[in-house]
N, C-alpha and C positions, 0 to 999 in steps of 0.2 A: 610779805615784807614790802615796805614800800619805796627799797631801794638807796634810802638812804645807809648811814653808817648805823650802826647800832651802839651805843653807847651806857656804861652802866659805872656807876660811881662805888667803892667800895672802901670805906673809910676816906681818907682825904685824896684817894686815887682815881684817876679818871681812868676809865676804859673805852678805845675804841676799836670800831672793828671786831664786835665779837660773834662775827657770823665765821669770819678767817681763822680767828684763836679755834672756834669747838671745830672748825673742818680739821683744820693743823690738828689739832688736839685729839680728835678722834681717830686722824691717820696713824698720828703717833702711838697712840691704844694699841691701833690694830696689828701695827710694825712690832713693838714688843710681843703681841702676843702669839704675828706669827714666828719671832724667833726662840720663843719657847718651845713650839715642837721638837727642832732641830735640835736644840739644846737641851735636851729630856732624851733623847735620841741617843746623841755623844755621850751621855752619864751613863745610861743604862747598859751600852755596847765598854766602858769601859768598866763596868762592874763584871759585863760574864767573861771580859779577857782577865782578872782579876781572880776571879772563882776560878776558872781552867789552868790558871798559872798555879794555883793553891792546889789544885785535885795533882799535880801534875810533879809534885815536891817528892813525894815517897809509893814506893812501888813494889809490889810484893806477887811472887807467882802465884797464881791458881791453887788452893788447896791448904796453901803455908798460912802461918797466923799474919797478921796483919801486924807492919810494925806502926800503927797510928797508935794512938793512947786516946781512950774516951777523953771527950773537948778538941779534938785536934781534927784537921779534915781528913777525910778517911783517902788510905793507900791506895794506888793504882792497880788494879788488876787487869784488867784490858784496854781501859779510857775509856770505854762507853760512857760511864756518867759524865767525864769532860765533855766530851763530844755534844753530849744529851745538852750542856747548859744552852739558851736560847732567848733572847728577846722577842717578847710580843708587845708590839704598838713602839709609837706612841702611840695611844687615843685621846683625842681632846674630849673630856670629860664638862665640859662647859668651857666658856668662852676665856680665853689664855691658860685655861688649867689642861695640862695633859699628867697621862700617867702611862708608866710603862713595867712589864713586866720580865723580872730574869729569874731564871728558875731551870730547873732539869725538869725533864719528858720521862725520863727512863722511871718506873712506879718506884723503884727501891731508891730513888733520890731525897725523898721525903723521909722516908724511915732511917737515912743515913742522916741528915741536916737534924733532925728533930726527936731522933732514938727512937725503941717499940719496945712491946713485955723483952724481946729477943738481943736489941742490939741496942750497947749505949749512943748516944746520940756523938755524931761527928759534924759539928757544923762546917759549911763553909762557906754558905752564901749569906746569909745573917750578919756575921760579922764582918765578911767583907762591905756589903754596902754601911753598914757603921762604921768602920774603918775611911772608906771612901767621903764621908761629909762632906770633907772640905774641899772637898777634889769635884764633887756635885756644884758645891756653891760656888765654885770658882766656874763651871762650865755655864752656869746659868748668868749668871756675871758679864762674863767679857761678853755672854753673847747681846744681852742690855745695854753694856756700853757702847757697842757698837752699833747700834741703833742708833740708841742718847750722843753719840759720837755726830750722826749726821743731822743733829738737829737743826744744820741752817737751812735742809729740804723740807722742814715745818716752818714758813712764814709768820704765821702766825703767834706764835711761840716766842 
C-alpha cells in the first residue's frame, strides 16, 4: 500500500479508510466466532441437565414393571443412565461453526431413546433438545449481542 487512505465509492457513497473497516471487520468476525464456542457450550450443558431432570421424574425398583408408558422417558432404576448423560465438545467444525454432543455412555441408552425388536422406544434426549430451540437461540444470541454490544472497540465500523 502506499500509505495513503484507501478509498472506494459505492453507489453515491464515499468510502474511507478501508484498510481500518476490513481490520475492525475481521476482528469483529473473529469476536463472534469466538463467542460461539462458548455459547454452543452453555446449550449443550443445558440440554443434558434437562435430559437428567427428565430420566429423574419416575422411578421404579429393580425387577418391578416400569411405570413409563412407550413415548415417555424411561423410569429410574439405579440413575446410571442419568449419570451416563454427557457432553462432548464443543468442536469447532470450521471457522465460527462448532458442534456439540449430548448423549448417554451407558449401550442400553440408545436402545431406550430409539426402542429395539425388545423394548419400545422411550425418548428423552430427542425431544428435549426440540423442546429446547428456543432456549439454544436465545443462548446464542445474547452471546452475539454482546459482542455487537462493544462495537465502539471496532473503529472502523
Amino acid at each position: 500500500m502506499s500509505g495513503e487512505p484507501v478509498e472506494a465509492k459505492l453507489g453515491g457513497v464515499v468510502l474511507h479508510n478501508l484498510d481500518a473497516f476490513d481490520e475492525s471487520f475481521d476482528a469483529l468476525t473473529a469476536a463472534l466466532a469466538a463467542a460461539t464456542g462458548p455459547a454452543t457450550a452453555r446449550a449443550a450443558h443445558l440440554i443434558e441437565g434437562r435430559v437428567k431432570r427428565k430420566l429423574k421424574k419416575k422411578a421404579h425398583k429393580k425387577g418391578t414393571p416400569t411405570p413409563s408408558e412407550p413415548g415417555e422417558p424411561p423410569a429410574t432404576v439405579t440413575g446410571t443412565l442419568a449419570r451416563s448423560e454427557k457432553v462432548d465438545g464443543p468442536e469447532e467444525i470450521g471457522f465460527g461453526h462448532y458442534v456439540a454432543a449430548v448423549g448417554p455412555t451407558v449401550v442400553y441408552g440408545r436402545a431406550q431413546e430409539l426402542g429395539d425388536e425388545h423394548l419400545p422406544a422411550r425418548p428423552s434426549l430427542l425431544n428435549t433438545a426440540e423442546e429446547s430451540e428456543k432456549d439454544v437461540s436465545r443462548i446464542a444470541s445474547e452471546a452475539w449481542r454482546a459482542v455487537l454490544n462493544e462495537m465502539d472497540r471496532w473503529p472502523g465500523i
